[in-house]
N, C-alpha and C positions, 0 to 999 in steps of 0.2 A: 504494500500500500504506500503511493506516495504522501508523504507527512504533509509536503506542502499544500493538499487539497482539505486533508482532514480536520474536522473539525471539535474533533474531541471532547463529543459529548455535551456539551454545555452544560456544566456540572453548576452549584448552586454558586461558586465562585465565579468571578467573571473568565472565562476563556482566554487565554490570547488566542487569537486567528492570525495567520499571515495575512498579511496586508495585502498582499500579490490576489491571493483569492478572493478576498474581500472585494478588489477592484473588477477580476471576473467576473465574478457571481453579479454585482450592478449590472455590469456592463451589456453580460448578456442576458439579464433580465431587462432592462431597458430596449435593445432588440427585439426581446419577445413582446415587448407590450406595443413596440410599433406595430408589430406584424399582426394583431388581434385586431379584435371588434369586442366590445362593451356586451360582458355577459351575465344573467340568473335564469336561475335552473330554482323550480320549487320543488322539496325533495319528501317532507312529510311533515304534517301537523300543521308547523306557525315555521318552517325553517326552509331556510332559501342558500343557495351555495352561489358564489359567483365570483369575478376578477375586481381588481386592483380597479380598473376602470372604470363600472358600473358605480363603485364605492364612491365615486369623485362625483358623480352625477346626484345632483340633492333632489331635483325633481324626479326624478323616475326611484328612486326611494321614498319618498314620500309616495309616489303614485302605487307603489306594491304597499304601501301603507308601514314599511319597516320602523322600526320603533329601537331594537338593538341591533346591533353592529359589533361582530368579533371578528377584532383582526389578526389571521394567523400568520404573522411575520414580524422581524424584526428591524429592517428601515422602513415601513408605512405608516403614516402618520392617521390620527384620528379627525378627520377634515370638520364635521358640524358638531363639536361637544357640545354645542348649545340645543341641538336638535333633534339626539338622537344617545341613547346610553350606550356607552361603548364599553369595551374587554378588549386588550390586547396580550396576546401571545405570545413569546417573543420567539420565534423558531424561523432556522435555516431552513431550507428543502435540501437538508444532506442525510446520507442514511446515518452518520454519527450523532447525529441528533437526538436525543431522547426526549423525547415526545408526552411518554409515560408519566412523568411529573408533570404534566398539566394537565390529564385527560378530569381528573374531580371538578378542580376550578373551570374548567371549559362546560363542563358538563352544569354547573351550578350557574353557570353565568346564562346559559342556552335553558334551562332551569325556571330561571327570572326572569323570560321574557312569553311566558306561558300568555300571560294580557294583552299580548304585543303578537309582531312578528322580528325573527333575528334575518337578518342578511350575515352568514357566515362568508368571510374572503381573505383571500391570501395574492399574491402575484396574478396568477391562473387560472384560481378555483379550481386546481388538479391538485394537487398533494397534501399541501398542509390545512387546509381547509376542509378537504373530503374527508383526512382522517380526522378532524377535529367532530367532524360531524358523524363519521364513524363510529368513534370513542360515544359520542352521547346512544348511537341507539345500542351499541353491546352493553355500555354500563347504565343505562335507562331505560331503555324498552327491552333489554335481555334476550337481543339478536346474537346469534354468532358472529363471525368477523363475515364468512360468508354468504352468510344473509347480508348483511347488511350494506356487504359491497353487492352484491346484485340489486336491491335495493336503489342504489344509490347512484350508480353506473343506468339503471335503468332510466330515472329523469337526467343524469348528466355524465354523457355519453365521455366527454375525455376525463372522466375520476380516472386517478392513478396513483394511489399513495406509493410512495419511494419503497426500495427494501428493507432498510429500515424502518420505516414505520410501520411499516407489515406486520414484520415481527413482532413488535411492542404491542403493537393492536390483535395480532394475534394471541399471544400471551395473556390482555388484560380479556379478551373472549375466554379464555380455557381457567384464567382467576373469578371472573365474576360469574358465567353461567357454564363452565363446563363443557363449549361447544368451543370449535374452531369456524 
């Protein structure tokens, strides 16, 4: 494994990351949001999965009537705090990532918006986001992981949580209900 890519877990200490990655990962995140179009996907109950883009638009959130906002990344900022209760996440899309420590608070936060509707997003609304909303229905509605990725994949065709997240997500599926 080269070190320089790796991200070492994001343990409760701050990480150092190389800096070299750090300006990748922007860079061609940035690339990929050129190359998009502004997206949500409604996936069950009051929960909506989408990109970075859609996030930036206040009128078509308000127009899906969104009310929380959890952002699964760590350079997106929280754009209307006056208009909207937000939860931020702070996670890579690396599979060194552990994930696992957020999936309670992500789950309580999507929880607390039972009155509401949440707009769950990350870069893509492909990875860090899909498992966040993953995590809620294994540890909330007591889906396997694979239930819940067909689920999920079924209203929003490019879900793709990383290999790392997999795992974690498959793991808290075989800790909380005993299924994969």
């Amino acid at each position: 494994m080269d070190n320089k890519n790796k991200l070492n877990d994001q343990n409760d200490n701050n990480t150092e990351i190389k800096t070299g990655y750090i300006l990748d990962y922007k860079e061609n995140t940035k690339q990929f949001l050129r190359d998009q179009e502004k997206s949500i996907d409604f996936i069950t109950d009051n929960i909506y999965i989408g990109d970075v883009l859609f996030s930036l638009d206040k009128d078509e959130l308000k127009k899906y009537n969104i009310t929380h906002i959890l952002v699964c990344a760590i350079d997106l900022q929280e754009c209307y705090p006056n208009d909207f209760t937000y939860k931020t996440i702070p996670l890579y899309d690396s599979e060194y990532t552990n994930i696992s420590k957020y999936f309670e608070e992500s789950n309580e936060f999507i929880k607390s918006s039972k009155d509401g509707k949440v707009f769950v997003h990350c870069g893509a609304g492909m990875s860090r986001s899909v498992s966040m909303v993953l995590a809620f229905l294994i540890g909330v509605k007591g889906m396997g992981y694979g239930e819940a990725l067909e689920l999920v994949r079924s209203k929003r065709k490019i879900s793709r949580p990383n290999q790392g997240f997999e795992k974690y997500l498959r793991n808290y599926s075989y800790e909380k209900n005993k299924k994969f």
